[in-house]
C-alpha positions in Angstrom: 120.9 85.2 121.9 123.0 81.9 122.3 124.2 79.8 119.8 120.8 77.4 118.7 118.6 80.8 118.6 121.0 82.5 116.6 121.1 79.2 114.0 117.2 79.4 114.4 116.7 83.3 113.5 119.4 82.6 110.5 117.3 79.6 108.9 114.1 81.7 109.6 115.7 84.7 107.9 116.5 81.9 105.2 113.8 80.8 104.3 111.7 83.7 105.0 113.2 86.6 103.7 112.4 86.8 99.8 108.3 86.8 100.8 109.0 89.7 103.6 111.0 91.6 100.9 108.1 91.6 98.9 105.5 92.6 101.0 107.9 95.0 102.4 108.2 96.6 98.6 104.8 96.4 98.3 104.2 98.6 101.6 106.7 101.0 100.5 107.0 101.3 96.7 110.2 100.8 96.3 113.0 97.9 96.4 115.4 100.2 98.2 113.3 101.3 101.0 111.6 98.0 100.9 115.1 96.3 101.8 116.0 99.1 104.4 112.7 98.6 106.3 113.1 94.7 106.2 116.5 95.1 107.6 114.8 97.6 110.2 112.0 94.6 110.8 114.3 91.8 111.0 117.0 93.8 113.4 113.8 94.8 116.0 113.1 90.8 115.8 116.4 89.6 116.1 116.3 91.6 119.5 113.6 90.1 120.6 114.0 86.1 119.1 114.9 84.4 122.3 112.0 86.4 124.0 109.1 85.2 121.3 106.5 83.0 122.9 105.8 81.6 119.8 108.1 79.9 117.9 106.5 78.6 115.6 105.0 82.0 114.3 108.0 84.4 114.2 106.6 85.5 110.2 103.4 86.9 112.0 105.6 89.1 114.3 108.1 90.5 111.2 105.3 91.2 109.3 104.0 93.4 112.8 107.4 94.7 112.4 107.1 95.5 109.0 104.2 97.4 109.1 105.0 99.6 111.9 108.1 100.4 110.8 106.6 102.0 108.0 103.6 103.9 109.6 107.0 105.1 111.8 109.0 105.7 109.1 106.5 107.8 107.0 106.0 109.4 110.3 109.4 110.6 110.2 109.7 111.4 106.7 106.5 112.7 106.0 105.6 113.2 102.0 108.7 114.9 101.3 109.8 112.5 98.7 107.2 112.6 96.9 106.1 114.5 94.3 102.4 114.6 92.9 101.5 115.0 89.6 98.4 115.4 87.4 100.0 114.0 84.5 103.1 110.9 84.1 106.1 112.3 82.7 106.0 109.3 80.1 103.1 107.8 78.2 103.8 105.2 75.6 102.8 105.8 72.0 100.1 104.5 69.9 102.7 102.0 68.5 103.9 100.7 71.8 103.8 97.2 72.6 101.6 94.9 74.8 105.0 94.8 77.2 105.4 98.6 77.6 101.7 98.6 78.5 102.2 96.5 81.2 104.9 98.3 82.5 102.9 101.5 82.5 99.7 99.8 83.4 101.7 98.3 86.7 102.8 102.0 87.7 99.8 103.2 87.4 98.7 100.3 90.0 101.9 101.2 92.5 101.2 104.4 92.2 97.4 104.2 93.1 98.3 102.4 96.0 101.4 104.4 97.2 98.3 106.9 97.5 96.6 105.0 99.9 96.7 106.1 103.5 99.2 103.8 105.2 96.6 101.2 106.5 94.6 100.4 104.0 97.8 99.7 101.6 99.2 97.1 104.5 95.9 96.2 104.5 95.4 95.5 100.6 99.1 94.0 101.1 97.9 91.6 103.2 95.1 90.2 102.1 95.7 90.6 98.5 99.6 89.7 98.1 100.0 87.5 101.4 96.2 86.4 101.1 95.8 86.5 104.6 92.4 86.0 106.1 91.1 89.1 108.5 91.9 87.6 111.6 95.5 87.4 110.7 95.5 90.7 108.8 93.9 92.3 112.2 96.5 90.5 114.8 99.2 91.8 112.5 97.7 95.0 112.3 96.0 95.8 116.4 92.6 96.4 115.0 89.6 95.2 115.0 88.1 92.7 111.9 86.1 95.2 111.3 88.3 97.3 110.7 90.1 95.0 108.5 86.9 95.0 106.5 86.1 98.5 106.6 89.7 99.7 105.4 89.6 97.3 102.5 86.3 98.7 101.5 87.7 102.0 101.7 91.3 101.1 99.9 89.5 99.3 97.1 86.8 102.1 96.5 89.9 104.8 96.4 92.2 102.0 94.3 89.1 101.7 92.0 88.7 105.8 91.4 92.2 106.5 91.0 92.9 103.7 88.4 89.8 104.7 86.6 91.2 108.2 86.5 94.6 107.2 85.4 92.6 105.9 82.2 90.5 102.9 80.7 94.0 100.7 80.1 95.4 100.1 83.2 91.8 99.3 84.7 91.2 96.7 81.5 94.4 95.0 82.2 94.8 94.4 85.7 90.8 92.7 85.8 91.4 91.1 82.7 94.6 89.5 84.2 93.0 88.5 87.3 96.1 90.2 89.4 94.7 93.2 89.9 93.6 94.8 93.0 90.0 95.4 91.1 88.5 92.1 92.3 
């Protein structure tokens, strides 16, 4: 990489870099391993920069990064890490407030979609957090629109099902805030 592609990547990387880290939290679940798998995406593309056909689309091919990265990582890792539960270790009492509801009601959310098979979360990611349309969310991804449709069906349904299980609060709260993943 000479000089003007290394100044490129850096601004890119600039500019850029807070909206990966979030979709790469979002794909993993957590900030740390959201970090370490942006540093993973952004090390495979600085390889590459000066090999890029398109310039002006480098986010496109870090968020390709992203995503397989995970589907490698998890691969390697397995479920190991995680431990499932029928019941959270902490439920808030009657007297909690509106702001510890939130916070349970938003774990609830991360944790119904850390449940979802590794597509359909960077699928729910994309279109829901990045609000990609499918054609984007299906070059990022190698399938088919379809497909695109098809998993968010199926992520949605199971996203749906799980938060209804998880109780009537954390279903109430992220429709009735319009951020949820209900719509």
């Amino acid at each position: 990489m000479n000089a003007d592609e290394e100044r490129q990547f850096r601004e890119f990387v600039a500019a850029r870099s807070r909206s990966l880290l979030h979709t790469a939290y979002l794909l993993t679940g957590d900030w740390e391993q959201g970090r370490d798998l942006l540093q993973t995406a952004l090390a495979s593309t600085a390889r590459r920069w000066s090999k890029l056909r398109d310039r002006q689309q480098p986010e496109a091919y870090v968020r390709r990064a992203l995503y397989h990265a995970q589907v490698d990582r998890s691969r390697l890792l397995g479920w190991r890490r995680e431990t499932v539960t029928d019941t959270l270790p902490d439920r808030p009492s009657a007297h909690a407030t509106d702001w510890a509801d939130t916070v349970v009601q938003r774990q609830d959310i991360m944790a119904a979609l850390r449940r979802l098979p590794k597509r359909q979360r960077a699928v729910i990611v994309l279109r829901y957090f990045e609000d990609l349309p499918d054609v984007e969310i299906a070059a990022i991804l190698g399938v088919a629109q379809g497909t695109v449709r098809s998993q968010t069906r199926k992520a949605l349904v199971s996203l749906r099902t799980t938060l209804a299980e998880a109780g009537p609060s954390a279903v109430a709260s992220s429709t009735a805030s319009g951020k949820g993943v209900m719509a």
